[in-house]
N, C-alpha and C positions, 0 to 999 in steps of 0.2 A: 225698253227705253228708260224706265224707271232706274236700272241699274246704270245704267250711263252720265245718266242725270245726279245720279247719289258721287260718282266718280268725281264727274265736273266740280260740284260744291268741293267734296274734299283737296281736287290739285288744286281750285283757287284758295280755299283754307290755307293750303301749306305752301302757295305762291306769294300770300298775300301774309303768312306769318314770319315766313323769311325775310320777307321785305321788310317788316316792323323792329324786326330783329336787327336787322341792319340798321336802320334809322337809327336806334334806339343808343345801338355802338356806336353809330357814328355821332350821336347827340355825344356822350360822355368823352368818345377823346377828343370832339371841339371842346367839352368844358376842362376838359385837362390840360388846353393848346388856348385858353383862352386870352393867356398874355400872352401875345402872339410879337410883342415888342423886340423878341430876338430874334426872329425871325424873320419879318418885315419892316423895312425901314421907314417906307415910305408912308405917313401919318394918313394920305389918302385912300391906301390901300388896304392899310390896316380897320382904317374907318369902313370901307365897303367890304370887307371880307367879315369882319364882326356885323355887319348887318344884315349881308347874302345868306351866309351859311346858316341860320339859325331860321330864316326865313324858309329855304329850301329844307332846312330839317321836318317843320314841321309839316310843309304842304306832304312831303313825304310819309311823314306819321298818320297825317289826316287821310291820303290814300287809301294805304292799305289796312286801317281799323276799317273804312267805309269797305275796303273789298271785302273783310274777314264778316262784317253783317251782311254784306251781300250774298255772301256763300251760307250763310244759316237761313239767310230766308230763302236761298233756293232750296235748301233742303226742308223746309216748311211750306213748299210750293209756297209762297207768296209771290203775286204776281208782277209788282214793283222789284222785286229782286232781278227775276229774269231779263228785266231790262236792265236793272243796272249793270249785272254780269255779262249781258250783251256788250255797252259800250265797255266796258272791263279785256273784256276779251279781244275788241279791234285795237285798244292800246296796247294788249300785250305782242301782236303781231308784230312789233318792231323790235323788242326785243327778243334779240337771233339769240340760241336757238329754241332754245327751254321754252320761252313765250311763244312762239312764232308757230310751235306742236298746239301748245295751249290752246290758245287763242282760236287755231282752226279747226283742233279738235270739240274745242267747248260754240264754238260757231253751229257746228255739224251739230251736235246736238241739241243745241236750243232753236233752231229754228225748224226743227222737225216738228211733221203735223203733229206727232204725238206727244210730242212734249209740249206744242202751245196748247192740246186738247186738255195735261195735266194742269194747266195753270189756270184755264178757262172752270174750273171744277172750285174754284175758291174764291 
C-alpha cells in the first residue's frame, strides 16, 4: 500500500503543480489585459472584473500551493496531511475526467486499513 500511497502524493504533486501553473499564467495575461478600457465599456463592469479576477486568481494560487504541501506531507506520513488530501480528493471528483480517476483512485487508497495504520505510526 506503501507504493500506492507514494503514487497518490506524486499525481496530487503534479495535479496540484499544473494547477499553480495555470494561475500563475493566468495571473500575468490579466496583468497584461489589465487596461481592460478597450475592451469593456461599461465603467461597472470593468470595476467588477478588475476586482473578481484577481480575487479568483489568488484563492486559486492558495489552493494548490496548500495541495502541493499536502502531497509532501503525505509522503512524510504526517497525519494532518491525509486529511487534508482526503477533502482534496472529494473536490477533485467534479472535475470530469482527470480529477474524477484522481479523486476515486487517491479515496481507495486513503482510506484503506493500511494506510490509516501507516499514519497511526507517527
Amino acid at each position: 500500500m506503501e507504493k500506492h500511497l507514494t503514487l497518490v502524493a506524486a499525481f496530487h504533486i503534479g495535479f496540484s503543480a499544473l494547477g499553480l501553473l495555470f494561475s500563475i499564467i493566468g495571473f500575468f495575461i490579466f496583468s497584461v489585459f489589465i487596461n481592460l478600457n478597450h475592451f469593456i465599456q461599461d465603467p461597472f463592469t470593468l470595476k467588477l472584473v478588475v476586482t473578481i479576477v484577481p480575487i479568483i486568481i489568488g484563492f486559486a494560487l492558495a489552493f494548490f500551493a496548500t495541495g502541493i504541501v499536502g502531497s509532501i506531507g503525505l509522503l512524510k506520513r504526517w497525519s494532518w496531511a491525509r486529511i487534508l488530501i482526503l477533502v482534496y480528493s472529494v473536490i477533485y471528483l467534479i472535475k470530469i475526467p482527470l480529477g474524477t480517476a484522481l479523486g476515486i483512485y487517491s479515496l481507495w487508497v486513503l482510506f484503506q486499513e493500511e494506510t490509516i495504520k501507516l499514519f497511526k505510526k507517527t
